[in-house]
N, CA, C and O atoms as a GROMACS GRO file, in nm:
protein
  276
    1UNK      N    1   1.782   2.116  23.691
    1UNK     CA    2   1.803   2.071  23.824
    1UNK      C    3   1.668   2.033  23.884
    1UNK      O    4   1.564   2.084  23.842
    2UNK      N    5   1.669   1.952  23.972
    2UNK     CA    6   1.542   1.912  24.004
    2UNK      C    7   1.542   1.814  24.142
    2UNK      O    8   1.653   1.773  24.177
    3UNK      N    9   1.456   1.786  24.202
    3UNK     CA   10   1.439   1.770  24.406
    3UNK      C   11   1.371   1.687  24.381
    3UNK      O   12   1.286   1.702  24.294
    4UNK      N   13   1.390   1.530  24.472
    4UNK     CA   14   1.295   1.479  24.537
    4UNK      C   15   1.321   1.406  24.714
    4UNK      O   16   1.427   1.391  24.774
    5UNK      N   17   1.202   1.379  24.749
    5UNK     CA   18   1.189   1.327  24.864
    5UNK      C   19   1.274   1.194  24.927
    5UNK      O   20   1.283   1.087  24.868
    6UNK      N   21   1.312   1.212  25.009
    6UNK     CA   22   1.400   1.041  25.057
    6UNK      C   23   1.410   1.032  25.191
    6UNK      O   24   1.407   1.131  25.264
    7UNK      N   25   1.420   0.948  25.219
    7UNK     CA   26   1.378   0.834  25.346
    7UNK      C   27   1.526   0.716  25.384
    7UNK      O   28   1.525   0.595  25.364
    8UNK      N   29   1.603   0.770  25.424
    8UNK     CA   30   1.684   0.673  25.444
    8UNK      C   31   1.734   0.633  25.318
    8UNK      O   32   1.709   0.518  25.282
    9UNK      N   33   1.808   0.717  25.237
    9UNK     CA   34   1.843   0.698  25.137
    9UNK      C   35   1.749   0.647  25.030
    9UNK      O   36   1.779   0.654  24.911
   10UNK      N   37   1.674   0.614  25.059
   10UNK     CA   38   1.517   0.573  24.941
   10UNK      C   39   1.494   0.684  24.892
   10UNK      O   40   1.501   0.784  24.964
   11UNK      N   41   1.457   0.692  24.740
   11UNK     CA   42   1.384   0.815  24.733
   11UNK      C   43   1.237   0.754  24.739
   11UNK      O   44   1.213   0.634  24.722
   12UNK      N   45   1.131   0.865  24.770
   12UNK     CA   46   1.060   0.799  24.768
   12UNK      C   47   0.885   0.922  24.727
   12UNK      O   48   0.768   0.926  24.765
   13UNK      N   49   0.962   0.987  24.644
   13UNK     CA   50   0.891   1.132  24.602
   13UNK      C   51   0.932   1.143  24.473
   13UNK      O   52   1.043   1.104  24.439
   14UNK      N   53   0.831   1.206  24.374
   14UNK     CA   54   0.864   1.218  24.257
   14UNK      C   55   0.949   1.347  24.227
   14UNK      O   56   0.910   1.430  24.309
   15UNK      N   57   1.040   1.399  24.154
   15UNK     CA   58   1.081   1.530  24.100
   15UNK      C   59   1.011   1.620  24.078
   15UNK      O   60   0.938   1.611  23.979
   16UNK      N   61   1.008   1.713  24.142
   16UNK     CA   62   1.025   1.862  24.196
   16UNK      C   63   1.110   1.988  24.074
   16UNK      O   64   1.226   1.975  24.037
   17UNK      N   65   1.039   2.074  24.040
   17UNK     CA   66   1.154   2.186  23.984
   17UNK      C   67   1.238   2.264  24.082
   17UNK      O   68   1.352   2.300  24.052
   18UNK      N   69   1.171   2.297  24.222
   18UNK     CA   70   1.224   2.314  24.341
   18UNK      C   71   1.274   2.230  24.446
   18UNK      O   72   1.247   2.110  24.452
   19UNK      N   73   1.370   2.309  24.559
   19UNK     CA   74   1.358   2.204  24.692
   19UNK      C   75   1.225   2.253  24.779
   19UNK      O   76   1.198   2.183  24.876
   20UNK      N   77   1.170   2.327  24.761
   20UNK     CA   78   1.013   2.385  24.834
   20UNK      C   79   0.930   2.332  24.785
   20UNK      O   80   0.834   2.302  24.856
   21UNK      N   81   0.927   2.293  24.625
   21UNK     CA   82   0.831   2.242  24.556
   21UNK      C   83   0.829   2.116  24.618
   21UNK      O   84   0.730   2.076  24.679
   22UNK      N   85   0.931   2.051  24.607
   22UNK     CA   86   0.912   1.882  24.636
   22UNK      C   87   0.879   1.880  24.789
   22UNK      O   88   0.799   1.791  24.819
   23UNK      N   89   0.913   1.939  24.866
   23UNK     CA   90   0.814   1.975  25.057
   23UNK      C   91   0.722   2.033  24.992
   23UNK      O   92   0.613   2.013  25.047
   24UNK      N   93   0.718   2.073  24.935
   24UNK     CA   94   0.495   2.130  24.951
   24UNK      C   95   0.408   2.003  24.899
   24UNK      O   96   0.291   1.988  24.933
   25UNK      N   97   0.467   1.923  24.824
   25UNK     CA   98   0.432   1.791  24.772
   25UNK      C   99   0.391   1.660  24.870
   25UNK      O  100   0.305   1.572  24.867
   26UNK      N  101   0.517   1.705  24.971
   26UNK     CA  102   0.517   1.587  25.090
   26UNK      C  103   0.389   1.602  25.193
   26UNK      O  104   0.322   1.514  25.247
   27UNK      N  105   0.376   1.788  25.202
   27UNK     CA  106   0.306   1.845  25.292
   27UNK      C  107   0.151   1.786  25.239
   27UNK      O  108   0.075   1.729  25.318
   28UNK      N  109   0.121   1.808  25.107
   28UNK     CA  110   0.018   1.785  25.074
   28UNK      C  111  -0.047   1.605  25.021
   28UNK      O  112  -0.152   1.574  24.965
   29UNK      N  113   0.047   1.536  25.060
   29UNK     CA  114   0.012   1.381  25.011
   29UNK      C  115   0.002   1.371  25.175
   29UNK      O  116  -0.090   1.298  25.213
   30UNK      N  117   0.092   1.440  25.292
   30UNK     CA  118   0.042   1.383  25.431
   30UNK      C  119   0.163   1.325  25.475
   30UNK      O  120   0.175   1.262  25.580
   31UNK      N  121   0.233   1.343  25.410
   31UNK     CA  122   0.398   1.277  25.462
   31UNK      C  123   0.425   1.374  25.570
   31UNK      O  124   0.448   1.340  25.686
   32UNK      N  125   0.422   1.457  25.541
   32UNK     CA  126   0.497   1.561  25.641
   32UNK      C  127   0.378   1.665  25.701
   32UNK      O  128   0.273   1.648  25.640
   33UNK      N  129   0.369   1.767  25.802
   33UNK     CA  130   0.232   1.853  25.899
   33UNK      C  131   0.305   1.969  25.859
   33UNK      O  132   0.239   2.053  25.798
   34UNK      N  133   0.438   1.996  25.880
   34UNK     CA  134   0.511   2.137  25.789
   34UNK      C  135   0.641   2.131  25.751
   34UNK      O  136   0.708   2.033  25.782
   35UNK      N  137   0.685   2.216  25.692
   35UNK     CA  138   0.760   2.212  25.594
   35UNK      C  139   0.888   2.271  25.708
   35UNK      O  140   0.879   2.374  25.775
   36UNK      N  141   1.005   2.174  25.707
   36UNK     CA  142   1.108   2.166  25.780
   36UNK      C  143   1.192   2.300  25.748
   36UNK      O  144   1.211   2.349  25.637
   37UNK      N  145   1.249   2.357  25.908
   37UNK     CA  146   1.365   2.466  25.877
   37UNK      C  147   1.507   2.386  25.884
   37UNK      O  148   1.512   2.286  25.956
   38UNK      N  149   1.621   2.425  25.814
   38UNK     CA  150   1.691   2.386  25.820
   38UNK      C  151   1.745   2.363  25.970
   38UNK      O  152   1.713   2.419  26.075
   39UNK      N  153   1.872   2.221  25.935
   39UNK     CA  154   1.920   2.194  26.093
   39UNK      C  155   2.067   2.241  26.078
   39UNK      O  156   2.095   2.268  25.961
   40UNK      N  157   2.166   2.256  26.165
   40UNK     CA  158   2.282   2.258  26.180
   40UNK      C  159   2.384   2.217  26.068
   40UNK      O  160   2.492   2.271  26.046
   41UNK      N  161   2.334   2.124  26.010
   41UNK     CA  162   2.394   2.116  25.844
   41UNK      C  163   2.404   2.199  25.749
   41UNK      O  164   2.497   2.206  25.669
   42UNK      N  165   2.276   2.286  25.756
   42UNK     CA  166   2.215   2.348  25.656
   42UNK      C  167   2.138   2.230  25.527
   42UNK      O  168   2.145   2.242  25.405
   43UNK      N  169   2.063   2.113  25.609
   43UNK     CA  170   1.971   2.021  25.568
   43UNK      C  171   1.823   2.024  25.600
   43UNK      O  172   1.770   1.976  25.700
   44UNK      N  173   1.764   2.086  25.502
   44UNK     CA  174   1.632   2.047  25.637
   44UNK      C  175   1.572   1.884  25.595
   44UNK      O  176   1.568   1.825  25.487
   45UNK      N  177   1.540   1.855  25.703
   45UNK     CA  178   1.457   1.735  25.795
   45UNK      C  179   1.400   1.735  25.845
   45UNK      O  180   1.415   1.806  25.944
   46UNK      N  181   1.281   1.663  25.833
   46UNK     CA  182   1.183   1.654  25.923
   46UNK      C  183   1.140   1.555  25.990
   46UNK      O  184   1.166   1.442  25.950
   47UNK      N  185   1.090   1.568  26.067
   47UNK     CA  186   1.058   1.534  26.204
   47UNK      C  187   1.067   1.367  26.199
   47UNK      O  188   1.129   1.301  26.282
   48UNK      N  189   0.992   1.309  26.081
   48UNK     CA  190   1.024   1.168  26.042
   48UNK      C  191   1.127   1.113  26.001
   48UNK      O  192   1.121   0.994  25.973
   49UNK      N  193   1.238   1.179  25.987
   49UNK     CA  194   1.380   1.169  25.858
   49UNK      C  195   1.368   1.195  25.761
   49UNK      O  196   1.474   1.182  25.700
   50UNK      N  197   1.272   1.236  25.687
   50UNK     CA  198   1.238   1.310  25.520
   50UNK      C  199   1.353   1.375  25.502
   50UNK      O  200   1.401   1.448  25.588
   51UNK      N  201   1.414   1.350  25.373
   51UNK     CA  202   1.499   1.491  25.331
   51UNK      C  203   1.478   1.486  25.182
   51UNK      O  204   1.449   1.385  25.118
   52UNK      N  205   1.501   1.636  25.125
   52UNK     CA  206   1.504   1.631  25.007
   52UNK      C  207   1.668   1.674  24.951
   52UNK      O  208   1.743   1.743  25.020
   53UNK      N  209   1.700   1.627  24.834
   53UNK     CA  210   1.787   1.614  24.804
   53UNK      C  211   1.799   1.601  24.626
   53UNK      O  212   1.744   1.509  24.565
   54UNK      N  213   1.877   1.705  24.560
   54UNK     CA  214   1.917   1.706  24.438
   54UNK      C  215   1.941   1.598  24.363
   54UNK      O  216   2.044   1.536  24.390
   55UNK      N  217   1.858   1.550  24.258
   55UNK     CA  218   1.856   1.477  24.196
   55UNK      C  219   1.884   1.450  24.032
   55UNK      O  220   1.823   1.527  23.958
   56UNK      N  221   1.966   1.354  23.970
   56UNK     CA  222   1.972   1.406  23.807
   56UNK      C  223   1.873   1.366  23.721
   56UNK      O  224   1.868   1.253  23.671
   57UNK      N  225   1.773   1.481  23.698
   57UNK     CA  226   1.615   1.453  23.634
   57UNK      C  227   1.630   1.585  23.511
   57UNK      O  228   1.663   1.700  23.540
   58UNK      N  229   1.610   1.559  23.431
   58UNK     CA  230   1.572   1.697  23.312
   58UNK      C  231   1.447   1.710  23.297
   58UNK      O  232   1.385   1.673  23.197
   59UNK      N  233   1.375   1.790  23.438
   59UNK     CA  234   1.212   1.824  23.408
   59UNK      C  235   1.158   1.918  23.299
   59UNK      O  236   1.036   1.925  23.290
   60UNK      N  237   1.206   1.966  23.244
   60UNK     CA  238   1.183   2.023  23.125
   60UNK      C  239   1.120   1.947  22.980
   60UNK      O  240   1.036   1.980  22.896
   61UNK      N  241   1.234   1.792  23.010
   61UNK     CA  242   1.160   1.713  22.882
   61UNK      C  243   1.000   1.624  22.956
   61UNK      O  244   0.914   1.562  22.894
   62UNK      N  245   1.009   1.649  23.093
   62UNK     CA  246   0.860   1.567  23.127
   62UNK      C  247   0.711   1.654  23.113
   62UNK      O  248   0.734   1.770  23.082
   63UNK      N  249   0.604   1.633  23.123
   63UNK     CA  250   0.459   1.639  23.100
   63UNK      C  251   0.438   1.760  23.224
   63UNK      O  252   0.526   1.792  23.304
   64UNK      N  253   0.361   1.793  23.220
   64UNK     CA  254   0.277   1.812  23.342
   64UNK      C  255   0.167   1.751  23.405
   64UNK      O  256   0.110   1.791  23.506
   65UNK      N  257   0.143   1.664  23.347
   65UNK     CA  258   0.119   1.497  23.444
   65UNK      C  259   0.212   1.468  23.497
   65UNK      O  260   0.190   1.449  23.617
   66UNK      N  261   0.299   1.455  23.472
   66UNK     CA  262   0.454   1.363  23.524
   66UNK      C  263   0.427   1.422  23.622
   66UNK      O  264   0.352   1.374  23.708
   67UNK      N  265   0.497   1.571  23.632
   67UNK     CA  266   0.501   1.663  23.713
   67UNK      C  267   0.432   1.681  23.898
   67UNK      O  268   0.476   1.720  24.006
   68UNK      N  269   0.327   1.637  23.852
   68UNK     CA  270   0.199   1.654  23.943
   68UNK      C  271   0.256   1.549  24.050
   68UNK      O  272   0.286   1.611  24.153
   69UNK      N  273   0.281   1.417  24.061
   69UNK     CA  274   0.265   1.287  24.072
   69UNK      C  275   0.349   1.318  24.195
   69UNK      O  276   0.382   1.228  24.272
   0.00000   0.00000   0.00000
């Protein structure tokens, strides 16, 4: 299982082994100032429309280069 970043349905973040992992990612490229609590959905979002969202990736067969990105 594996998370990335999206924007209006864009993704626009690489895969994550976590949904924290892929926000600490956003936090640290500058997309995002902190890492969103969930809203009334039980979605978190942030402040720009960022959401992360489950994606079908098998990070297991990628690098840890991949990974990083």
């Amino acid at each position: 299982m594996a998370y990335a970043l999206f924007y209006q349905d864009q993704r626009i973040g690489a895969a994550a082994p976590t949904e924290l992992e892929a926000w600490r990612r956003a936090l640290h490229s500058g997309l995002i100032t902190d890492i969103p609590v969930s809203d009334h959905r039980k979605v978190q979002v942030s402040q720009r429309g960022l959401y992360v969202k489950q994606v079908n990736e098998d990070l297991e067969h990628r690098s840890d280069r991949e990974l990083s990105t």
